[in-house]
Structure formats: C-alpha cells, structure tokens
MARTIKOL-441177 format. One record per residue (C-alpha): residue number from 0; x, y, z. Coordinates in pm, 1 decimal. Each point is the difference from the previous one (the first is absolute). Example, Ala and Ser with C-alpha at 12.3 -4.5 7.8 and 13.67 -1.06 7.14 Angstrom:
! residues 2
+------+----------+----------+----------+
! resi !        X !        Y !        Z !
+------+----------+----------+----------+
!    0 !   1230.0 !   -450.0 !    780.0 !
!    1 !    137.0 !    344.0 !    -66.0 !
+------+----------+----------+----------+
END
This chain:
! residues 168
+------+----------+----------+----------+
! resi !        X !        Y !        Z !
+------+----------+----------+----------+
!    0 !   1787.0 !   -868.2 !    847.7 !
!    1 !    114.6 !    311.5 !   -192.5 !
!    2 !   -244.1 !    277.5 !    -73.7 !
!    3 !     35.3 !   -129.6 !   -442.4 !
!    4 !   -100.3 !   -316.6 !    154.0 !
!    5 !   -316.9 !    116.3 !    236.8 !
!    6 !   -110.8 !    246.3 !   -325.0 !
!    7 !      9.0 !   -325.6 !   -191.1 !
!    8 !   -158.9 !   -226.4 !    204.9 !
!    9 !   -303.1 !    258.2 !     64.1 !
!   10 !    -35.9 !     91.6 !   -361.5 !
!   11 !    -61.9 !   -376.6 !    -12.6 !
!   12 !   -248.2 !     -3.2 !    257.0 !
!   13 !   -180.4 !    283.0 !   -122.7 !
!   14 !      7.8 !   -134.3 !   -407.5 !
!   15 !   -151.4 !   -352.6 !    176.9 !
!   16 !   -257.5 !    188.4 !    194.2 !
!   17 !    -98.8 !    237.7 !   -286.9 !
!   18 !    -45.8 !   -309.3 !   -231.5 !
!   19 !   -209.7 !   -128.2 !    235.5 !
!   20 !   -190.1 !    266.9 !     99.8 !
!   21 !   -105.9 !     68.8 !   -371.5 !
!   22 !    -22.0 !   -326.3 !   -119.9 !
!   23 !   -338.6 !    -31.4 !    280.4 !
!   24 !    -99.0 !    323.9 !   -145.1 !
!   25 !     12.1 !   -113.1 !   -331.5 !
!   26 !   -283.4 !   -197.3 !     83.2 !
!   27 !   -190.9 !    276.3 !    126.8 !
!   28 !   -254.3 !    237.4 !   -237.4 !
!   29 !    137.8 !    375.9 !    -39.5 !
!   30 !   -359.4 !     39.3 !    194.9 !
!   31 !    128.2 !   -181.1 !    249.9 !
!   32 !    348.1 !    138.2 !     18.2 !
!   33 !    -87.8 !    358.7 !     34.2 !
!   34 !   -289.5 !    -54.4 !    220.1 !
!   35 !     70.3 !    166.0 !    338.3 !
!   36 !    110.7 !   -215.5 !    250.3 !
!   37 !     28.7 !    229.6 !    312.4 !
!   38 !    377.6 !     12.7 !   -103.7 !
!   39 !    231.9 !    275.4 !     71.2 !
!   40 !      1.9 !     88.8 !   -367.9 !
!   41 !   -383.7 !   -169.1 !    -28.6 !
!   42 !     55.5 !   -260.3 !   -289.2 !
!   43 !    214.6 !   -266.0 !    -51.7 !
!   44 !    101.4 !    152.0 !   -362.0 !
!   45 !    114.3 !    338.5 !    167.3 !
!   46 !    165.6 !   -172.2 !    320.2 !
!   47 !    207.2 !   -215.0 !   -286.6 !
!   48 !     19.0 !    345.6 !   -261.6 !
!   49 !    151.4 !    195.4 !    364.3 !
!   50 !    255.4 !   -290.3 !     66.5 !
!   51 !    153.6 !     36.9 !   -320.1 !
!   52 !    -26.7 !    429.8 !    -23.2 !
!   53 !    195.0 !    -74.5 !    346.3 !
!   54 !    237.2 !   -223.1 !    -92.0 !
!   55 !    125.0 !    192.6 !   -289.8 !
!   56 !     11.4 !    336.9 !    203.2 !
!   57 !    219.7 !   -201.7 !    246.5 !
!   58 !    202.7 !   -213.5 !   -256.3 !
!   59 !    107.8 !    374.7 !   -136.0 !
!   60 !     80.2 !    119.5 !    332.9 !
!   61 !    222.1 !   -298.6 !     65.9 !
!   62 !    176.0 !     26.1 !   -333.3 !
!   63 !     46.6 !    398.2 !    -23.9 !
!   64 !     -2.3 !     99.5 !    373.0 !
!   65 !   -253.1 !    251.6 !      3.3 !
!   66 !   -321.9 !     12.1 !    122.6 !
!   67 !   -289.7 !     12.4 !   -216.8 !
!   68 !   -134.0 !    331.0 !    -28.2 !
!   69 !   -399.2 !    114.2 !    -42.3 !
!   70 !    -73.1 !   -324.7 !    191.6 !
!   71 !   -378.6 !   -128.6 !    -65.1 !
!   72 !    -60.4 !   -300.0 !    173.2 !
!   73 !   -375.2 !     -1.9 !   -186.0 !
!   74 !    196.1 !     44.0 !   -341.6 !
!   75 !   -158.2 !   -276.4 !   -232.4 !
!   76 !    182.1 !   -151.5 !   -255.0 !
!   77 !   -259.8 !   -264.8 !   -189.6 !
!   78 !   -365.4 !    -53.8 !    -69.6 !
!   79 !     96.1 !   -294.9 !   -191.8 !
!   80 !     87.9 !   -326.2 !    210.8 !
!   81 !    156.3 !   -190.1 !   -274.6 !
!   82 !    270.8 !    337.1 !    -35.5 !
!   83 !      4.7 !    -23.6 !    322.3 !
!   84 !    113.8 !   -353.8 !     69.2 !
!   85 !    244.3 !     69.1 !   -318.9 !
!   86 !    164.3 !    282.2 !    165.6 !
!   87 !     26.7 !   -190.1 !    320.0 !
!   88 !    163.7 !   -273.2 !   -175.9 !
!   89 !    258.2 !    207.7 !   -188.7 !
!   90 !     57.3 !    203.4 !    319.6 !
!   91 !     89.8 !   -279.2 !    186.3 !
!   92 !    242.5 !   -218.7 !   -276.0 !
!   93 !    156.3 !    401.5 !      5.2 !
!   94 !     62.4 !     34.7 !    378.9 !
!   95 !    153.0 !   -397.5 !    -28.0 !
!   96 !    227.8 !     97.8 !   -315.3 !
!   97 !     78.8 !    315.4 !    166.0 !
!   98 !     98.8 !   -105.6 !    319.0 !
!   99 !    170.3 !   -332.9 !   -158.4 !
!  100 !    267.0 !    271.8 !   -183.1 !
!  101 !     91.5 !    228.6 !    256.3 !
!  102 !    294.5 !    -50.8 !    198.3 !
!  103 !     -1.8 !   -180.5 !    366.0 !
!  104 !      8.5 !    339.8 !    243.5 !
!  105 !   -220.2 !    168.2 !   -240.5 !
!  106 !   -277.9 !      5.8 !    278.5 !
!  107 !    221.2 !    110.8 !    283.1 !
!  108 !    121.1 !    327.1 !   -203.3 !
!  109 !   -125.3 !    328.8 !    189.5 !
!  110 !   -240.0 !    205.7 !   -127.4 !
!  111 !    -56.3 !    338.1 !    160.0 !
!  112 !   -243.0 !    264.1 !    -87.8 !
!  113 !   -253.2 !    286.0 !    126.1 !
!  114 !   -328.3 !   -135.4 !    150.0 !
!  115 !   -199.4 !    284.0 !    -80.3 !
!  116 !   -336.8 !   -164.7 !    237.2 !
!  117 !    186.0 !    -68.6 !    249.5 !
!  118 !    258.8 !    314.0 !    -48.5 !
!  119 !    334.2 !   -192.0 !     83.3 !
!  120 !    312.2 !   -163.1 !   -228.9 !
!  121 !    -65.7 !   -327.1 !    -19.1 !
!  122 !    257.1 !   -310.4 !    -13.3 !
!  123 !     -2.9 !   -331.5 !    -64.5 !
!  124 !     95.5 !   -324.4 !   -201.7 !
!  125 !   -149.7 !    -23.2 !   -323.0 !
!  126 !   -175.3 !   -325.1 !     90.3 !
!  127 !   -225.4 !    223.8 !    223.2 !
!  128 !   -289.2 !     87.6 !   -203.8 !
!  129 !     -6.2 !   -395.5 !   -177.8 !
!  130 !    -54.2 !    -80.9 !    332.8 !
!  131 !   -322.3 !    206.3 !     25.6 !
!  132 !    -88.3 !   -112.0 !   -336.3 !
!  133 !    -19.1 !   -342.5 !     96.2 !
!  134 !   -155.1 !     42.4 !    331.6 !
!  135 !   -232.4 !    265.6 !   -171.5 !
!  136 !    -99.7 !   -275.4 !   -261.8 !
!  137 !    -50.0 !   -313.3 !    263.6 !
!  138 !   -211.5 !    238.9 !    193.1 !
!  139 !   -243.8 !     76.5 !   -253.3 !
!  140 !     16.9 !   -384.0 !   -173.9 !
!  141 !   -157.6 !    -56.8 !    339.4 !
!  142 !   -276.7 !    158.2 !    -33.9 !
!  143 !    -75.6 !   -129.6 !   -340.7 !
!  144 !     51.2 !   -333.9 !    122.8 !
!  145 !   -213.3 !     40.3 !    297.2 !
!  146 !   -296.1 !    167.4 !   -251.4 !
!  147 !     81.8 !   -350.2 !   -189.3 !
!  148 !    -68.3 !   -197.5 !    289.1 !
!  149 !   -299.6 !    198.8 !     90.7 !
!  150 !   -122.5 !   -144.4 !   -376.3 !
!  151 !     73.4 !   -355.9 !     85.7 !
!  152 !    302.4 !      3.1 !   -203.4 !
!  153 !    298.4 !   -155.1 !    209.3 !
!  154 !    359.3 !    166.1 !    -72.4 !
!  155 !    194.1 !   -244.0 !    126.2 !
!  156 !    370.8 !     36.9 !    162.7 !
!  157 !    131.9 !    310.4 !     -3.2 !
!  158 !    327.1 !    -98.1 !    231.3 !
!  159 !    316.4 !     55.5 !   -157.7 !
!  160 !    154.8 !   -333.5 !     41.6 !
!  161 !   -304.6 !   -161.4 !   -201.9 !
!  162 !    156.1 !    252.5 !   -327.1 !
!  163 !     73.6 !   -236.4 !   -283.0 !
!  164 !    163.2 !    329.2 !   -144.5 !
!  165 !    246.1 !      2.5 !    278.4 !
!  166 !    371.6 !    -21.4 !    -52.1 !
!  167 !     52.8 !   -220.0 !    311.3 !
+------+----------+----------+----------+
END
C-alpha cells in the first residue's frame, strides 16, 4: 500500500469514527457533554474540542514541515458543540480533499528541521506527524467512547474493516 493510499484509508477511518462519535453525542445535553468524566481533558466536549486543536496542529505540520511552535496542549478552541461538530466536519472533508490532490510520494518527501525540546535536527517523511494525528485522535475517541459506555450508550465497531467509508 503506498503512503497516499494509507493517508487515505485513515482519513476514512477517522471521518467514520468522528461521525460516529458525534452523532451519540448529539444525543447527549451540553450538561451532559461537559460534565467531567474523570477524562484526561475531564469532559467529553473538551476531549472532542482537544482532538480537533490536535489534529489541525498536526495536519499543518504534515503539510508545511515545521513543527508547531508555542505548543498548548490545554489550548481550547470551542464552547459551542454545534461549532464544534461543524469544524470537525469541515476539517475532515479538508484533510480528504487535501490528501485526494496531492501527488503519490507526497508523504514520503523529507522534512528536516530544529527540534528545539529535544535540541537536535530532526528528519523524516512527511507522513510522520499524520501518523501521530491519527493515532493521537483514536487514542482520545477511546476515551470518549469508553465515558459512552460508562452511560449505557453502546458505540459499536470501531474495527477498520467494518468502515463503510473505506475504499476497499
């Protein structure tokens, strides 16, 4: 499978999952959303607001190879779920269109820079950082989905071959 291909087929995955994930929440009172759940980030609304704040610091690390700087991992982007699910929405249909236009070894290009945490040059294929953005978002969906089951709401699959987004 080419890296175009893997990008693809995870962007998938993750649009399926996040449609999922906030069409149960959808169901849920803002009361209930932001009620603290003993999550990392305490609510369900800011685990789902840090997903997205995440995935857009890491989308623009993948697409202009350089790391994001004044990094604030508490950052929040919206009080407001319904701009919230919008955004997610629009940020995912962008990461699909996105990826859908670039060419084939996009991903594999090297992108080099000056860790300044870490105080080393840094190398590596572009496709580096989308991979921590989708691991970063699966990890988290977890815990929203395990707060969901803790509610008596079940989630269903989330195994990629059960995707009905899936281009295979």
């Amino acid at each position: 499978m080419s890296s175009k291909a893997w990008a693809l087929e995870m962007a998938l995955y993750s649009k399926w999952q996040n449609e999922k994930l906030y069409g149960l929440c959808d169901a849920l009172s803002d009361a209930s959303r932001n009620q603290d759940r003993g999550l990392y980030f305490g609510s369900i609304h800011r685990t789902l607001d840090h997903i997205l704040m995440v995935d857009r610091v890491l989308w623009d690390f993948t697409v202009s190879g350089q790391p994001p700087r004044d990094w604030d991992a508490n950052r929040k982007l919206y009080d407001d779920y319904a701009v919230l699910r919008q955004e997610r929405i629009a940020f995912d249909a962008m990461v699909l269109d996105a990826l859908r236009l670039q060419p084939k070894t996009w991903l594999d290009e090297t992108v080099s820079y000056h860790h300044p945490r870490l105080g080393r040059d840094r190398n590596h294929p572009r496709q580096f950082p989308l991979m921590q953005m989708f691991n970063h978002g699966t990890h988290h969906r977890s815990q929203v989905t395990s707060a969901l089951h803790q509610m008596g709401i079940d989630y269903g699959s989330t195994d990629m071959p059960a995707n009905p987004l899936s281009q295979y």
